[in-house]
Every structure is written in structure tokens, then in C-alpha cells.
C-alpha positions as CSV (number, residue, x, y, z in Angstrom):
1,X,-41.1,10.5,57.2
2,X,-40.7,6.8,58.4
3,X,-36.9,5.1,58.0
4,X,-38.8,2.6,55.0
5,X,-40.0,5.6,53.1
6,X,-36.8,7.3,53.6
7,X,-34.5,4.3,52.1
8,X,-37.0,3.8,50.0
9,X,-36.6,7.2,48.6
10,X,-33.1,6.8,48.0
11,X,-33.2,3.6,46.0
12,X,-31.6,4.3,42.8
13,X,-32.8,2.7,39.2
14,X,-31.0,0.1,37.4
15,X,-28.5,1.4,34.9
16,X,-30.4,1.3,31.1
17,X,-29.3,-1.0,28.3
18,X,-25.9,1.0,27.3
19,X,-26.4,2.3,23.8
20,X,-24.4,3.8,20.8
21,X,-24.2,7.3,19.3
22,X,-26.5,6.1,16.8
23,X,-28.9,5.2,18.8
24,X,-28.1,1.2,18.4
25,X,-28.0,-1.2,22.1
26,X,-24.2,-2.0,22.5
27,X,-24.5,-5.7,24.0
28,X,-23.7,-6.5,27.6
29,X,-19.6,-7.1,28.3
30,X,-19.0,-10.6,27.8
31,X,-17.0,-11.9,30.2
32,X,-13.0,-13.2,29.4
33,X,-12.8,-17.0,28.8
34,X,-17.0,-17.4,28.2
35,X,-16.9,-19.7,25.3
36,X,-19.1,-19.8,22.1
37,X,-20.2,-21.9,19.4
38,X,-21.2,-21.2,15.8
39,X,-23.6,-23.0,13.8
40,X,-21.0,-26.0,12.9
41,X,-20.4,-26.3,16.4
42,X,-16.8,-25.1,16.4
43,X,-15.9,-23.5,19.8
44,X,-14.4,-19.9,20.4
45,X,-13.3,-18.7,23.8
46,X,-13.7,-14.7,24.3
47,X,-10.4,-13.0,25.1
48,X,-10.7,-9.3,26.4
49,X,-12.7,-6.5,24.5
50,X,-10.4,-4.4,22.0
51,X,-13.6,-2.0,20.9
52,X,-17.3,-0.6,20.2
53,X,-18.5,-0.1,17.2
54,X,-21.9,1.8,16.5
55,X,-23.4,-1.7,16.6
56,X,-21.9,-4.0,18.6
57,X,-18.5,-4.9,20.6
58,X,-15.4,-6.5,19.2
59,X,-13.5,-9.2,21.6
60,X,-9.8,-10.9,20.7
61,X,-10.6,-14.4,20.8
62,X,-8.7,-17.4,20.1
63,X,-9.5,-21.3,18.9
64,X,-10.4,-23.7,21.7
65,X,-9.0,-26.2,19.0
66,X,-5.5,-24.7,19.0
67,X,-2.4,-25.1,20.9
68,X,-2.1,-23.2,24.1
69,X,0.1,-21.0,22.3
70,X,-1.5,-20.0,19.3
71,X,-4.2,-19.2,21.9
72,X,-1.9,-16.8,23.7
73,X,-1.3,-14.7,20.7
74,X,-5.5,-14.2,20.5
75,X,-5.4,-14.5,16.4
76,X,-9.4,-14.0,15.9
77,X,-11.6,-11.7,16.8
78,X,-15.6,-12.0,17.4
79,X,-18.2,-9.0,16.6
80,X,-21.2,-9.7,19.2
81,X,-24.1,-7.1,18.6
82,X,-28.0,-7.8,20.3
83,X,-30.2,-9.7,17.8
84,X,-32.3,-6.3,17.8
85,X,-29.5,-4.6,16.1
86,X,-29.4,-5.0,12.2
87,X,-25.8,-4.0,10.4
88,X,-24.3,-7.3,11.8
89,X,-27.3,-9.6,10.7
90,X,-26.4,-7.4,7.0
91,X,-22.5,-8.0,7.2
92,X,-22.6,-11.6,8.3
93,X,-24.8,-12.6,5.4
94,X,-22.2,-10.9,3.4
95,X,-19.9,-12.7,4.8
96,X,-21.6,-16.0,4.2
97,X,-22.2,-15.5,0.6
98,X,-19.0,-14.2,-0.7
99,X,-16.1,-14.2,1.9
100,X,-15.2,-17.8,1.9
101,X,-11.8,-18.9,2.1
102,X,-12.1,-20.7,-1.0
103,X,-13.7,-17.8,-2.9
104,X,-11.3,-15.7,-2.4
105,X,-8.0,-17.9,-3.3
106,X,-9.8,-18.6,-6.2
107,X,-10.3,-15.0,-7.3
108,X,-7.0,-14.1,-6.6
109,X,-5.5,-17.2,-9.1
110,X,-7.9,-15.7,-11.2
111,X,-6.2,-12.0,-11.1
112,X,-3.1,-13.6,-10.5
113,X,-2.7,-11.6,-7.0
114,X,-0.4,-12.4,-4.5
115,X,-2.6,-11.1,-1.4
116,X,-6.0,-9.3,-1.3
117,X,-7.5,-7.2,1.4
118,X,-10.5,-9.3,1.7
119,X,-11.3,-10.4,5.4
120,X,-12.6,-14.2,5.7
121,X,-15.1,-15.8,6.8
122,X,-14.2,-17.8,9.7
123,X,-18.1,-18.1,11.3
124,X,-20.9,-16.8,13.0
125,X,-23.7,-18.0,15.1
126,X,-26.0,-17.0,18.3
127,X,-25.1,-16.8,21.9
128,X,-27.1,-16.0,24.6
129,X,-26.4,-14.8,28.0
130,X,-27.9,-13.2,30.8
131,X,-31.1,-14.0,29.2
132,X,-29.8,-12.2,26.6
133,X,-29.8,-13.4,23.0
134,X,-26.6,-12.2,20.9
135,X,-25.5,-12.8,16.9
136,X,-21.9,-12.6,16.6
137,X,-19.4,-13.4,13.5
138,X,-15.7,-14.4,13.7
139,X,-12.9,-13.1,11.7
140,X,-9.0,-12.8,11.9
141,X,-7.5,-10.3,14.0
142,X,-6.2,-7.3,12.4
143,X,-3.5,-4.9,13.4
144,X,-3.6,-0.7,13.6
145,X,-6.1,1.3,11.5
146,X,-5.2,4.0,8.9
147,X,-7.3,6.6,10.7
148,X,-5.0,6.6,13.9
149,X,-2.0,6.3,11.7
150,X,-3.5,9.0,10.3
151,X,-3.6,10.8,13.0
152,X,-0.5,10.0,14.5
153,X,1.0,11.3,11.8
154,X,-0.4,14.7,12.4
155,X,-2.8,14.4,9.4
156,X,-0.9,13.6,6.2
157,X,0.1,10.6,4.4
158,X,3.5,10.6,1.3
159,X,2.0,10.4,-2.1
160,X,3.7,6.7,-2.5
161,X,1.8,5.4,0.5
162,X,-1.7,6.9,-1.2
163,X,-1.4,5.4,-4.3
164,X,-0.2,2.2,-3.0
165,X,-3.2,1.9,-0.7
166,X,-5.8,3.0,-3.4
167,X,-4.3,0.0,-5.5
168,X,-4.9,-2.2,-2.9
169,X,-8.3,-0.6,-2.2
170,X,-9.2,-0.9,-5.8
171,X,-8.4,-5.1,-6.1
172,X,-10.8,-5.7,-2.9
173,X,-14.0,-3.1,-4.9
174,X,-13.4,-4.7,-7.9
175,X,-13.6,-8.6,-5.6
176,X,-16.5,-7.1,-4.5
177,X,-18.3,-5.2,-7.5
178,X,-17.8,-8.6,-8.9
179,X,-20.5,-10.2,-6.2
180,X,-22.8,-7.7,-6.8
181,X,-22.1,-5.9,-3.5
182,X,-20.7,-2.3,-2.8
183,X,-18.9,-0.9,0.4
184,X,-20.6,2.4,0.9
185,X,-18.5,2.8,4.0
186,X,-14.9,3.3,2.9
187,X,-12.6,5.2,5.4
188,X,-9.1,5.2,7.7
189,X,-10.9,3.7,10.8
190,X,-12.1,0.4,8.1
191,X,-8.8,-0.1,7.0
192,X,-6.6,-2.4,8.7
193,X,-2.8,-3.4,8.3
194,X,-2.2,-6.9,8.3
195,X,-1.0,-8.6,11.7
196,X,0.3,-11.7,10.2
197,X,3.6,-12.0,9.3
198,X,4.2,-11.5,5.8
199,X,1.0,-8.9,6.1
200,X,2.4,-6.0,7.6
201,X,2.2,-3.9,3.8
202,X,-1.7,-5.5,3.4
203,X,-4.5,-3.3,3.8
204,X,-7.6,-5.1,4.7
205,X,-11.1,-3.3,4.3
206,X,-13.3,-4.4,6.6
207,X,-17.0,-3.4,8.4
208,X,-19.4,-4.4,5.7
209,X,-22.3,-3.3,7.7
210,X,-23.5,-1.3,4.9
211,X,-23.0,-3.8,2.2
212,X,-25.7,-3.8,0.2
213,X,-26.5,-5.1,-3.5
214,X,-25.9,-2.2,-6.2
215,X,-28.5,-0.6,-8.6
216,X,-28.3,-1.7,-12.5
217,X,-31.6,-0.6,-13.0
218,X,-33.4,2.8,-12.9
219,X,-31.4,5.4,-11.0
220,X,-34.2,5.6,-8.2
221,X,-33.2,8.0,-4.9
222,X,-34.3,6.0,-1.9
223,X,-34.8,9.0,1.1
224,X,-35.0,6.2,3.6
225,X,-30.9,5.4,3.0
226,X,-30.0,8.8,1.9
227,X,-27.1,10.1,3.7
228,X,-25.7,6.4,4.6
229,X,-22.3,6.1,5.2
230,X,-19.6,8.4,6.9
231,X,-20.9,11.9,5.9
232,X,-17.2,13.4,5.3
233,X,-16.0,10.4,2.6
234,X,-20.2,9.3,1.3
235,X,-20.7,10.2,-2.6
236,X,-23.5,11.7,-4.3
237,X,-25.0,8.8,-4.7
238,X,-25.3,7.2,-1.5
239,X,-26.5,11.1,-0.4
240,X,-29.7,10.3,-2.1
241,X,-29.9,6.7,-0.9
242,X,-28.7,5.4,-4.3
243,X,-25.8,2.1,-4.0
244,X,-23.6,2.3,-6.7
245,X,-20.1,1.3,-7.7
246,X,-18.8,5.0,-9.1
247,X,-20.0,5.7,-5.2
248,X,-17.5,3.1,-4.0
249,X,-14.6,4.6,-6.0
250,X,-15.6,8.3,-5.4
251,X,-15.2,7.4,-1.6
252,X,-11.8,5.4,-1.9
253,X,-11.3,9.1,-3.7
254,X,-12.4,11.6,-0.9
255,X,-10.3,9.5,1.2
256,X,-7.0,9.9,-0.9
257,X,-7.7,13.5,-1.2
258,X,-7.7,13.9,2.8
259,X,-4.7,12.2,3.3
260,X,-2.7,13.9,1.3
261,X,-4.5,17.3,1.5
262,X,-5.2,16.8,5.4
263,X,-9.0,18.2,5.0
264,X,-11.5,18.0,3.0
265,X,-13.2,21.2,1.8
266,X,-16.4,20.2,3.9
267,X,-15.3,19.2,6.8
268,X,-16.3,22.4,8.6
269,X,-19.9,21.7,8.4
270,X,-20.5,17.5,8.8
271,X,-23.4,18.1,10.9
272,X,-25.6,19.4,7.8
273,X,-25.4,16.6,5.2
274,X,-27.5,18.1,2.4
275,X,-24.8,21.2,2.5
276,X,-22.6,18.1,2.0
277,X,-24.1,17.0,-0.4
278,X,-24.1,20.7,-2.6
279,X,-20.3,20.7,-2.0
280,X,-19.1,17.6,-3.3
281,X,-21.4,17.9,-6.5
282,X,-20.0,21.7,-7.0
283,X,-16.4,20.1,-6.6
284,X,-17.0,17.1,-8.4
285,X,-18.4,19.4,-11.5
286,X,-14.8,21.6,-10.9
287,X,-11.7,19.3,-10.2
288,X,-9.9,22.1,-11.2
289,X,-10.9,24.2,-8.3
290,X,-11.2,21.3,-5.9
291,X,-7.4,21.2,-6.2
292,X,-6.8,24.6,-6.1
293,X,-9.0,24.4,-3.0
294,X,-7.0,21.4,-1.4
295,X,-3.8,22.2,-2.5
296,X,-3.5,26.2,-2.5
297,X,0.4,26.2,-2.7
298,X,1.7,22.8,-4.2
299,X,1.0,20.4,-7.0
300,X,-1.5,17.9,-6.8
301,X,0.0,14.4,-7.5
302,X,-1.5,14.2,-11.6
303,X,-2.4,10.8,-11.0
304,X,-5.0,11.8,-8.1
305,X,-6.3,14.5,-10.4
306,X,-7.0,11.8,-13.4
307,X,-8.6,9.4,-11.3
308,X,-11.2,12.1,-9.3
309,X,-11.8,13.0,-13.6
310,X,-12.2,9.4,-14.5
311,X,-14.6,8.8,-11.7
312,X,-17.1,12.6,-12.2
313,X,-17.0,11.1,-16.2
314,X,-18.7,7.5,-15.0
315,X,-22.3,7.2,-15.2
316,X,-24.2,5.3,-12.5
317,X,-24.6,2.3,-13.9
318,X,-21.3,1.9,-16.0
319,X,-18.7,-1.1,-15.4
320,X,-15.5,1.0,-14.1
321,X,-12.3,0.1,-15.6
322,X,-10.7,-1.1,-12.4
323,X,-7.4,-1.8,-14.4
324,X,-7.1,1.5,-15.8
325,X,-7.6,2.9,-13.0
326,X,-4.5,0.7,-11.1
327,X,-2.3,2.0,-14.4
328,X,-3.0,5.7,-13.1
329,X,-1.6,5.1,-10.3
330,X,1.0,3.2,-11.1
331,X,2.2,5.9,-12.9
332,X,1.8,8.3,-10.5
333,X,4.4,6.0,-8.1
334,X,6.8,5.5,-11.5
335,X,6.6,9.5,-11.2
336,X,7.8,9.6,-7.6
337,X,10.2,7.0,-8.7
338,X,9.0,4.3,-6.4
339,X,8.3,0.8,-6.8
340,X,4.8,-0.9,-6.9
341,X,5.1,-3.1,-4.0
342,X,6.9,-1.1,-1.4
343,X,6.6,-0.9,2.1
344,X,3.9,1.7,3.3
345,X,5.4,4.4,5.3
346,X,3.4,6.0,7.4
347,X,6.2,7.6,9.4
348,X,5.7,11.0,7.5
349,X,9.7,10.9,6.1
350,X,9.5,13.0,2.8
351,X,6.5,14.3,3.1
352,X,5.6,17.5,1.1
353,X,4.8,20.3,3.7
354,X,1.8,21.7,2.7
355,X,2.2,25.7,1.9
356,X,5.3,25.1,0.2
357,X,6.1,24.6,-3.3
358,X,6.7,21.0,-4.4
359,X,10.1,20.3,-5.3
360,X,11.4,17.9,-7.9
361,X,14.6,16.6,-8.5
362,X,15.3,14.0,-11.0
363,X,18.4,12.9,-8.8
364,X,17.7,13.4,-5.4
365,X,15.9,11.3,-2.9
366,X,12.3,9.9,-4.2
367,X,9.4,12.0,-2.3
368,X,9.0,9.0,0.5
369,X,12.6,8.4,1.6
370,X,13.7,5.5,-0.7
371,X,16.6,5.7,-3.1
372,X,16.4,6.7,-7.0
373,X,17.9,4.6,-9.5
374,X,20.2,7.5,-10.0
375,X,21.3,8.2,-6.7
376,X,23.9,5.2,-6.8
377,X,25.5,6.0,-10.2
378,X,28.9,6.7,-10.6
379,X,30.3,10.1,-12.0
380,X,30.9,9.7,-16.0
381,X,34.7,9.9,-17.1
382,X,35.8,12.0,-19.3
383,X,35.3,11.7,-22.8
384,X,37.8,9.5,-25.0
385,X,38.5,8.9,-28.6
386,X,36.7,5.6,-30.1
387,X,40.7,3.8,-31.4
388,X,41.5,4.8,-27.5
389,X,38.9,2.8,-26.3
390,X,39.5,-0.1,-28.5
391,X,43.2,-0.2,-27.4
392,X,42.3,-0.1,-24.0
393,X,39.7,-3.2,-24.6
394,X,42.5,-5.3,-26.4
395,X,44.8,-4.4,-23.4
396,X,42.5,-5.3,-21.0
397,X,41.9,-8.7,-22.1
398,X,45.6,-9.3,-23.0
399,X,46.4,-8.1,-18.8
400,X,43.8,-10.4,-17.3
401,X,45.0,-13.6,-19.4
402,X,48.7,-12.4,-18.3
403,X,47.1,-12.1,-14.6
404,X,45.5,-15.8,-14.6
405,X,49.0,-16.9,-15.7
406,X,51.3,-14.8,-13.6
407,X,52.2,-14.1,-10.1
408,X,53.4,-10.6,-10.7
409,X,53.5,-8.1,-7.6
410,X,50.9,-5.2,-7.5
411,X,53.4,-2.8,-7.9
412,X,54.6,-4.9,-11.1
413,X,51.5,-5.1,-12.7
414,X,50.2,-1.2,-12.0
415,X,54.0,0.0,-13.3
416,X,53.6,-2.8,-16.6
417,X,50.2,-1.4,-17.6
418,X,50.8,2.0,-17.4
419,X,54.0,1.5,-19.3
420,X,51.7,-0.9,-21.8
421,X,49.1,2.2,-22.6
422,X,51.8,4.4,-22.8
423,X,53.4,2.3,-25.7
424,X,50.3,1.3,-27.2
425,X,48.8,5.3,-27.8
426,X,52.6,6.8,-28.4
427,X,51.8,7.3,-32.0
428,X,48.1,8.5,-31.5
429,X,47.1,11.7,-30.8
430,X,44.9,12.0,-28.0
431,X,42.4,14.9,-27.6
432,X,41.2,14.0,-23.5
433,X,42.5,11.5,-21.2
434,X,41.1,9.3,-18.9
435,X,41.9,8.9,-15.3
436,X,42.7,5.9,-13.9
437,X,42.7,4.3,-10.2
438,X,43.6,1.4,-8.4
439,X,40.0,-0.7,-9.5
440,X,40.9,0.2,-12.6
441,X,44.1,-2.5,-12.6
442,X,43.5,-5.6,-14.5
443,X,44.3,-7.0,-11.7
444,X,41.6,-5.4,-9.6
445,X,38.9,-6.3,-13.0
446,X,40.0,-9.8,-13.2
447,X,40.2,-10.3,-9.9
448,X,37.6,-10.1,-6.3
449,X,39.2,-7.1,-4.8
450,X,39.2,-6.4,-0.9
451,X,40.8,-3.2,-0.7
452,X,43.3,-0.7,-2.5
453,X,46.6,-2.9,-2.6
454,X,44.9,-6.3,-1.9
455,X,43.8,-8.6,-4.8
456,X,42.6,-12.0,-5.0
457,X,41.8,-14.2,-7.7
458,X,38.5,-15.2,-8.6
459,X,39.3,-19.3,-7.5
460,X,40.8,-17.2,-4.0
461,X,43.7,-19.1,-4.1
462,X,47.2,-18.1,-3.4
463,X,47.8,-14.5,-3.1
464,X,50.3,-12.6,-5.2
465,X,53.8,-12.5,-4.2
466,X,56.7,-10.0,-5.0
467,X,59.8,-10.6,-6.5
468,X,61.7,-9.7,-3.5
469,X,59.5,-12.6,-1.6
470,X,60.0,-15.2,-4.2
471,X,64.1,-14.5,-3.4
472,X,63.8,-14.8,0.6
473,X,61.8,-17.7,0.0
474,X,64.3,-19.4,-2.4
């Protein structure tokens, strides 16, 4: 064989176009600093890649506008997929007709909200390189997703930070609904926390490369879209290629159940989605045993039970009672004892081990570390007769006038009102009596009190004096 042949022989092909899981291109990687245009000619320069979808590649990317350093931070992000692929030509047409700024401050003045998870529209148009024509959309950049929190936090989330997400999760459907769109793609990895600050406790549902109008018609199965969606969190509907907006909440509802269950009942068999499919409707027809199924040794939160029963009792085409449904849960968070609004903890503090009973108590710690209302009370005296307490009213008042009026020692005024009471109840009899300490001086009452022995008064001007003082000072 000649040298040629033999080189020739050795020549290996180009690399293919790299692709997806799915099956979709994945675009070239375009290169740091390459800078793009949308359709109103505003310029955005490509910072480095920060992930792959199944349709196309996100970049950080900042404002060629801004200052240089508003640019360092990279703020935005750009999702570039080939103009072959389809979900991003889907999304960003979503994007265009109902994720405008404007839109959504004027739906939240509407609900009276103070944030929404709604990502904006910030723009889109086409690039090409390398011969290569691209469609990409621009958005603001986001911070960590549920799913790796998720994970993280070796697969459970406290009941507080469930309900507090589905609330959250439940204002952007109901934004949504309200366009005529659904999800159909609700899960951990499409949930962001805010980056922003101020939007560190803001969920942000995003990926809307599913989006798709809902059916108010005839329930008609569609087998070309049946199965859409992530197969473990999908609902019956979408199963049999049918959008709906009981589908959307089912989802949000699958994923609450995993993250405080850890696993979903058919997680052991994703790769057949018509056995799927048979599951969910055999659970969704038994909440009952779905529970027992999720939660073999502890109590299901009630609220999580009342909502999966609220959604199995919608019909396709009904308008869900988003508000009701934000009341459920609200309760279930006034059952834990925890406020509407707080922070979501994902650190796993108070979490309820699976496999072990759930324990309640009505004055302990609130199941996601923060303080009960009851934890800071003070021990209740003991009991005393209602002429004991008037006395000790009247006396009160007549020692704090005497304070403002007086410079009498502490030692004065603890021996004068003890002397005082005893006078006052010597003719009384007395079944209990109360115990007093130092705060409870007139004095101390009337007074801003540093510490045992030291009192001020309230203008903090000069401190009492003894008798003994007054005499050395003349």
C-alpha cells in the first residue's frame, strides 16, 4: 500500500452536529464576548455558557449599553437553539405575547402582589454564525434551581417551604391561565430563586417550551403530544396529549408530594409512560392510599391532602379556584405556625424524618426552625384575688407619680412599697400570694431599666441618689 493510500486511510471524519438526549441539534459554542442584536437593534455581548437544555444552550450575558460594572456581574442570560429546533420558536412567541414588562406590573396592581415569579421579556432575535443561523431570546439571570437544592438536601424539603413555594407557584398559573396558556412542564430544575437582591425568597418558573394554548372545547386526546412533559410530574391529561389547566395544578401537585415524600410512587418505572399513566389515575381515584403509599409512617400535611382532593374533583374544562386553593395552604402554614412570607429554607432544619411518627407540640419549635408565638411567653403568676389586684393597680400608679417627683434611693423605694402593700392588704384576707422581683418596682415600671439595681427615668436624666449621697454632697 502506497504512503497516500495509507494517510489516506487514516483520515478521520469531522465530528457530527452535537445533539441532545431528545434527539434536538444543541447549537455550536458561541464564543465569549461575540455580540448580538435583537430585532430593535439592542446589542448583547455573550458571557460564558452556564448550560444545555434539550434544545438549545444558555450563555450569561450582559448589556453592551451598561456600565462596565453592571456588565461584570453578567445580569442576563441568552437561550440560543438552531432555527431547525422548535420549543424556542414556541417559548419566545410566548414570551412576546404575554411576558412584557408592562403586563406583568399591571397584573400584579391588579392582584395587589408584591412580586411574581414571571420571567420578562427582555428580547429575542436571530444570529448567525459559522454559516449558521441561530434564534435566541434574552431574559434576566436567575440563581440556583429547586431540583439541586433538592438534591442537596438529600431529597426532602420542610412542609413551610412546600406550601410557600406552591403559593408562589399558584400566582404565576393563575398569570398564566389568564392568557390562555398552560405550563405543562412544571418541576425543581424550572424553578429558579431570585438573584436580585430583594429576590432571594422569589421563585421564578421558567422554560415555557411547552406552552401551549389550553382546551375549552371538546376533551379531544391528541396521540401526537401524548406523554409531553417530564414523565415523573406530567398529569393525565397531558398523558393523552390533552392541555389543560387541572393538568398544570395536578403537576405543581406531583411535585409537592415529592418533596416532601422524597419519591413518587412511580418513579421505579419512568421509562414506560402508559404504566405511568395507569398509576397516577389509580392514585388520583384513591388519595387515601396515595398517602398511605407516600407517607407509610407519618402524617401527611392536611393541607397537601385537600388540595390533591380539590384538584381529582375538577373537570377539564372548569375555572380552578386559584384563591381557594392559596387559603389551603395558608392554613396548612398557620398549622405549622409559620408566617406567609417567610424565608424558604432549604437547609433541611426541622424536617420530619420520614419513618418516624410526626410530632406536634403546641409550644415547641415550629416544624421549620422558626419561633412560635408561645415560645417567648412568660410563666403565669400565681393566682390572686380580684380587691388584691385593684390595690395593687391604685398603688402602682400612686409609686410611679411619687417616682417622677422623688429622688428616693432603690433601696428606699423597694423597702417603701413593700411596707405600702403590706399596709394596704393588713385587713384582707388573702388566699395566694404573688411573688415579686426587682422589675416589678415602680421604679423599674415607670422607669427604662438597665439592669437589677440600676434605673433610669424615662427623660434619662439624673440618676437616683441615696440619702447618704445627698449628705456627703451637702
Amino acid at each position: 500500500m502506497s504512503q497516500k493510500a495509507t494517510k489516506a486511510a487514516v483520515v478521520k471524519k469531522p465530528a457530527g452536529k452535537r445533539k441532545a438526549a431528545n434527539g434536538y441539534k444543541l447549537p455550536d459554542p458561541i464564543p465569549l464576548g461575540e455580540i448580538i442584536r435583537n430585532v430593535r437593534k439592542k446589542e448583547w455581548q455573550i458571557g460564558p455558557s452556564i448550560g444545555a437544555g434539550g434544545f438549545g444552550e444558555i450563555y450569561a450575558a450582559s448589556d453592551v449599553s451598561d456600565s462596565p460594572r453592571k456588565k461584570g456581574t453578567l445580569p442576563y442570560v441568552v437561550k440560543i437553539e438552531p432555527h431547525g429546533n422548535g420549543p424556542l420558536f414556541v417559548e419566545m412567541h410566548f414570551y412576546m405575547k404575554v411576558a412584557k414588562p408592562e403586563q406583568i406590573e399591571e397584573w400584579k396592581k391588579l392582584k395587589n402582589l408584591k412580586s411574581l415569579g414571571m420571567p420578562c421579556y427582555l428580547g429575542s432575535g436571530s444570529h448567525e454564525y459559522n454559516g449558521q443561523k441561530y434564534r435566541f431570546i434574552v431574559m434576566d439571570r436567575y440563581g440556583k434551581d429547586l431540583w439541586s437544592l433538592f438534591i442537596q438536601n438529600k431529597r426532602v424539603f420542610t412542609i413551610p417551604t412546600v406550601l410557600r413555594v406552591g403559593l408562589q407557584i399558584i400566582d404565576v398559573l393563575q398569570y398564566i391561565h389568564s392568557k390562555m396558556y398552560v405550563h405543562a412542564d412544571i418541576k425543581g430544575g424550572n424553578l429558579l430563586l431570585g438573584l436580585k437582591r430583594g429576590t432571594e425568597n422569589q421563585v421564578y418558573l421558567v422554560d415555557f417550551g411547552l406552552a401551549s394554548h389550553y382546551s375549552q372545547k371538546e376533551y379531544k386526546p391528541d396521540p401526537k403530544r401524548a406523554h409531553n412533559g417530564t414523565i415523573e410530574y406530567t398529569s393525565r391529561d397531558a398523558h393523552v396529549g390533552v392541555p389543560t389547566r387541572r393538568g398544570d395544578l395536578e403537576i405543581l401537585a406531583y411535585n409537592m408530594l415529592q418533596w416532601l415524600a422524597s419519591k413518587l410512587p412511580w418513579e421505579n418505572n419512568l421509562s414506560d409512560p402508559v404504566h405511568v399513566h395507569q398509576q397516577k389515575t389509580k392514585y388520583m381515584d384513591n388519595i387515601p392510599e396515595l398517602m398511605k403509599k407516600c407517607f407509610p409512617k407519618t402524617t401527611p400535611p392536611a393541607a397537601l391532602v385537600k388540595y390533591f382532593e380539590y384538584v381529582a374533583s375538577l373537570t377539564y374544562d372548569q375555572d380552578p379556584d386559584y384563591k381557594w386553593c392559596q387559603k389551603l395552604l395558608e392554613t396548612g402554614l398557620k398549622d405549622c405556625k409559620c408566617s406567609l412570607e417567610g424565608k424558604l429554607d432549604f437547609s433541611g432544619k426541622g424536617t420530619v424524618k420520614r419513618g418516624s411518627p410526626k410530632k406536634t407540640n403546641s409550644t415547641g419549635p415550629s416544624c421549620d426552625g422558626e419561633t412560635n408565638i408561645s415560645d417567648n411567653k412568660p410563666l403565669p403568676r400565681r393566682k390572686v384575688n380580684v380587691t388584691q389586684k385593684q390595690n395593687q393597680a391604685k398603688q402602682h400608679k400612686a409609686d410611679i407619680s411619687d417616682s417622677n417627683s422623688s429622688a428616693e434611693s432603690d433601696d428606699d423605694e423597694v423597702c417603701n412599697y413593700k411596707k405600702k402593700e403590706k399596709s394596704s392588704n393588713a385587713n384582707k384576707k388573702v388566699k395566694t400570694k404573688s411573688v415579686y422581683g426587682w422589675r416589678d418596682c415602680p421604679s423599674a415600671i415607670a422607669s427604662n431599666v438597665n439592669r437589677a439595681g440600676e434605673y433610669k427615668r424615662k427623660s434619662n436624666d439624673k440618676q437616683h441618689i441615696t440619702k447618704k449621697q445627698r449628705k456627703m454632697n451637702g
